[in-house]
Structure formats: C-alpha cells, structure tokens
N, C-alpha and C positions, 0 to 999 in steps of 0.2 A: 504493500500500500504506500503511494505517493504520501509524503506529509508536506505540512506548509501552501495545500491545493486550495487554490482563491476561490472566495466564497462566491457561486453563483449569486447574485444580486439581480437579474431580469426580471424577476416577479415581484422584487420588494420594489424594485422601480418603476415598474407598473404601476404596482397600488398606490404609492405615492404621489404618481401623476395622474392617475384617473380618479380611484379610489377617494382618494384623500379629501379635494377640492368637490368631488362629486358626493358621495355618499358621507362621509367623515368627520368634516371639518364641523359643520349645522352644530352636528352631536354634540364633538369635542367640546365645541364651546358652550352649550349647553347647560350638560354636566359638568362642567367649571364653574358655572356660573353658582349651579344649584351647591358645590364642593365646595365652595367659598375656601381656596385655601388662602391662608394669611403670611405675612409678610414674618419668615423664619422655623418655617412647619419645616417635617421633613414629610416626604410625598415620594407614593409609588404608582405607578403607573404598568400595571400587572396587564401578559397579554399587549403589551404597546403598538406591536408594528412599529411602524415606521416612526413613531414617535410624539404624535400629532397632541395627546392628551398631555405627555409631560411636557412637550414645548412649552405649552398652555400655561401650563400650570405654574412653571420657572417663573414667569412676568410677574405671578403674584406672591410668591415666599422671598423672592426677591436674596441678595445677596447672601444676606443669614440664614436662609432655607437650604434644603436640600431637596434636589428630583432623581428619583434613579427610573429607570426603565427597565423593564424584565419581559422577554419573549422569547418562545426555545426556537424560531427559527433566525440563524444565523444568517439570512440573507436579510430578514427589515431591520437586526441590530448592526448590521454593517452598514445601513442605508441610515440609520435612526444615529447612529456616534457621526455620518457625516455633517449631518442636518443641524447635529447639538451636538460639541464636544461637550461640552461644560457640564450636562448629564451626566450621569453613571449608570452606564448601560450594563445591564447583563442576558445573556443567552445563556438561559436555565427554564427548567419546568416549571410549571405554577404549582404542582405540587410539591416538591421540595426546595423552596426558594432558599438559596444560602445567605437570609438573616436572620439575626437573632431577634430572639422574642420580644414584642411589645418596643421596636423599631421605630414606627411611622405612625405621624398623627393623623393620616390619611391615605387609604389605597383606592385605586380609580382602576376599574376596570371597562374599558369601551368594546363591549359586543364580543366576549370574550369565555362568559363565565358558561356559555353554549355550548363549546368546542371540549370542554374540560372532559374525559375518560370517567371521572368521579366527581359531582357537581359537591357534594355533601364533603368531601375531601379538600377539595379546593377555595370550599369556604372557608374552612375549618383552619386552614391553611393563611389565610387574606388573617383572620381571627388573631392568629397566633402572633402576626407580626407589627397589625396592632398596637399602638398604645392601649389601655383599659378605656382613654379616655379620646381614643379616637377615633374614626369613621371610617366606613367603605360607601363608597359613590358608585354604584354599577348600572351599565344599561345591557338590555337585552330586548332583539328585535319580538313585536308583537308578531302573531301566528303570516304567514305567506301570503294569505290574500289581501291584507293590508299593508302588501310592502312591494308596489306593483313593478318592480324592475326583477325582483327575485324571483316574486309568480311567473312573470314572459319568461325567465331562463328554465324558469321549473317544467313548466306546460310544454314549451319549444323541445325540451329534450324527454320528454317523456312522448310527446306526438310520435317520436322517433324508437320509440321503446327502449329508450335507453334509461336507467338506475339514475335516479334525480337525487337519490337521498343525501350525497356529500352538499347538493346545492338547496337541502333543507335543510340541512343542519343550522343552519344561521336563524333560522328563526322555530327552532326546535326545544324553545323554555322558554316558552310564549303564555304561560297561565300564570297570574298574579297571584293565584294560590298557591300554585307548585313554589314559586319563586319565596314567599313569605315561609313555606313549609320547609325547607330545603335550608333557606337562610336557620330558620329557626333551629333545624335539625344540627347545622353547623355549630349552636354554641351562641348567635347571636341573640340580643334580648331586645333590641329596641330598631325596630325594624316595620318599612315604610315603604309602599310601593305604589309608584306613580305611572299614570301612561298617558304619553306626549304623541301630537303628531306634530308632522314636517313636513318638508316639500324635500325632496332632493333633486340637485342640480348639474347635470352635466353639462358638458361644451357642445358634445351632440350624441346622437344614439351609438353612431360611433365608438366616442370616450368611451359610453358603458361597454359596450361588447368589450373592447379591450382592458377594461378593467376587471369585466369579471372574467373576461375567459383566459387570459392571462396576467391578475396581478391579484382576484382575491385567491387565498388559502382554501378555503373550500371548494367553489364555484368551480374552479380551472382542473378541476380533478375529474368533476362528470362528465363536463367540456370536452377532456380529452378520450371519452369513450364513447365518442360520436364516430363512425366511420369517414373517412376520406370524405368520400360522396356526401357525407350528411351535412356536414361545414355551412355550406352557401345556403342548404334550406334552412339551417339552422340560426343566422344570422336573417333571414329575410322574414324568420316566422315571429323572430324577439323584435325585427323594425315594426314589424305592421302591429304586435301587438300593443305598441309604444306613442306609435305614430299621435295617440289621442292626447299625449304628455307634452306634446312637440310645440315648443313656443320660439317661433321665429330662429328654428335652426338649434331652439336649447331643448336638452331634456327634463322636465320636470314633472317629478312624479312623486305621488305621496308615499311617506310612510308612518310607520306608525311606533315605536319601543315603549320598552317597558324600564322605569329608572327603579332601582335597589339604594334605599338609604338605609344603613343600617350602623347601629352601634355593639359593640361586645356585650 
C-alpha cells in the first residue's frame, strides 16, 4: 500500500460549490442564529463537511473562543482546513470523537445526526462532550416529500428501478417524536424540537444535479447505480420535475427540517 496518497477532494468540492451556497448555507445560518454562540465559547461543529456551520460560528466566539470541526470523511476536512485554517479540524467518527469529556459549551450538528450507524450512540456521544451546562443545536431534514429536490432524485431513480434508499437516507429521522425519543434515550433532559421551512436556492437545475450526483455523500452513491444508458433520462426526469421551482434560470424549491435543541 502506497502511503502519503493525496486525498481525493472532487466531491468535497462539489459540495462546497453547489451544495453549500445551494442547499446549506439558508441552514447554516439559521441554526446559528437559533445556537447563539457567544463571544469565547468553545464550539463543535460535528459531521461539518466542508465547514460551513463552524465558519459560522468562528464570527461569533470571536478570538477567545474556540471552533473545531469533526467529519470522518477526509476529502470535506481537507476542503474545510483550506477554507479555515484557524479551525481545528478533525477527520474522526462521531462516534468516538477524541475529546475529553464535558469539552464544549456547544455542539452543532447540520443534517448529520441521519447518517449516524447508531443515532442513540451518537447522541450519547455529542452528551459526553458537552459541558453539563451546554447545548446541542441539531437539524434534520423533514420526511422526502417536503424536501422537493431530494423527492425528483428519489422518484427519477426509482422510475428507473434503481435502490433510492442511500438518496433517503437524508431525510430518514424525519419524526419529531422519534427525534425527542432518541434524544431522550441519549441521556439528554431538556430537549426541544422545532420544524422550519425554507426555500433552497441554486444557480440552476444544473448546480443541483451536480451537487447531488457528484458532491452530496449520500445522493452520489445511488446516482452511481444508474446504468450508462440511464444518465441522460435521469437528468431530464429530475429537470422536468423541477422545472415548476425554476425562477428566471434559478432553482428554488422548498424545504422543510426539523431543528434539535437540547441540553444534558
């Protein structure tokens, strides 16, 4: 085995360019706003990608703070140290994050806590690192049909009989029950759960295809179990379902999340 092999970064630079400005950014800010973090907090930014949520959050802990970023794939933390050295990034699992306990006076997780292998783990986990006296800020997309960019890739590759479910997975802990129950089951005690909509904005239909079918994490996996041949249908069946979103060349489509305010 080759060592020292440069980190593919094509998909983390994807999502950064499409992803980001398009589905991401709205959030990001959002959940900051709602995260109120303050000027000398220390702030984790769990699941980061490319960075967008600890960027964020840096403006406001301000020199006496601290942001680290933590995501186990090594191509958005090599895309996420470019974007912010001053960060401290790490590429590690969210289930065993190497900090020490009761850490950070606030963990942010953006569209993240879906993806986890053990959602109850992974809390439990955000918990641990915690202050007593700190917070977790999380969002997670409402169920597929209120998130109409995701649905067209969904529908599109399933017309085609192809396995959609890595491109459900994003909005696959979609019940405000589940989510309060799950939290709770984690250990947390004062727990809050809110559901926002948005508009998402792309540059055109375009942007999106190439965001999601090469630069989201999930999305680009089902993408790629399309046949040769099914490509061009595939993209013409996600334009026309879109087309209704289409403002003067922009995409814009609702969506819909669900935000996790929770305390230990």
């Amino acid at each position: 085995m080759m060592l020292n092999q440069p980190i593919d970064t094509t998909a983390a630079e994807a999502y950064e360019q499409h992803m980001v400005p398009g589905m991401f950014q709205y959030w990001a800010e959002l959940l900051v706003r709602i995260a109120a973090p303050q000027p000398g907090e220390r702030v984790l930014d769990v699941a980061c990608g490319t960075g967008i949520g600890a960027r964020l959050a840096a403006h406001h802990v301000g020199p006496g703070g601290k942001v680290a970023g933590l995501d186990v794939d090594a191509g958005v933390v090599a895309v996420a140290r470019k974007l912010a050295e001053p960060i401290e990034w790490h590429c590690a699992n969210a289930l065993e994050m190497p900090f020490e306990a009761a850490t950070f006076d606030l963990c942010l997780c953006l569209q993240g806590l879906q993806f986890l292998p053990d959602r109850v783990a992974g809390l439990s986990e955000l918990r641990r690192v915690l202050k007593p006296s700190g917070r977790l800020v999380a969002s997670l997309w409402a169920a597929v049909v209120y998130n109409k960019g995701h649905e067209a890739v969904v529908r599109a590759l399933e017309s085609q009989g192809v396995d959609a479910s890595p491109a459900k997975r994003a909005c696959s802990f979609a019940s405000p029950e589940e989510i309060r129950e799950t939290a709770s089951r984690a250990g947390f005690t004062h727990i809050e759960v809110r559901t926002e909509d948005g508009v998402s904005r792309f540059a055109s239909v375009q942007s999106f295809i190439d965001g999601m079918t090469i630069g989201s994490p999930s999305t680009r996996h089902a993408v790629a179990r399309l046949p040769e041949s099914g490509r061009a249908t595939f993209v013409k069946d996600v334009t026309a379902m879109l087309e209704p979103y289409v403002r003067e060349g922009q995409l814009q489509y609702p969506m819909r999340t669900h935000i996790l305010i929770a305390r230990p």
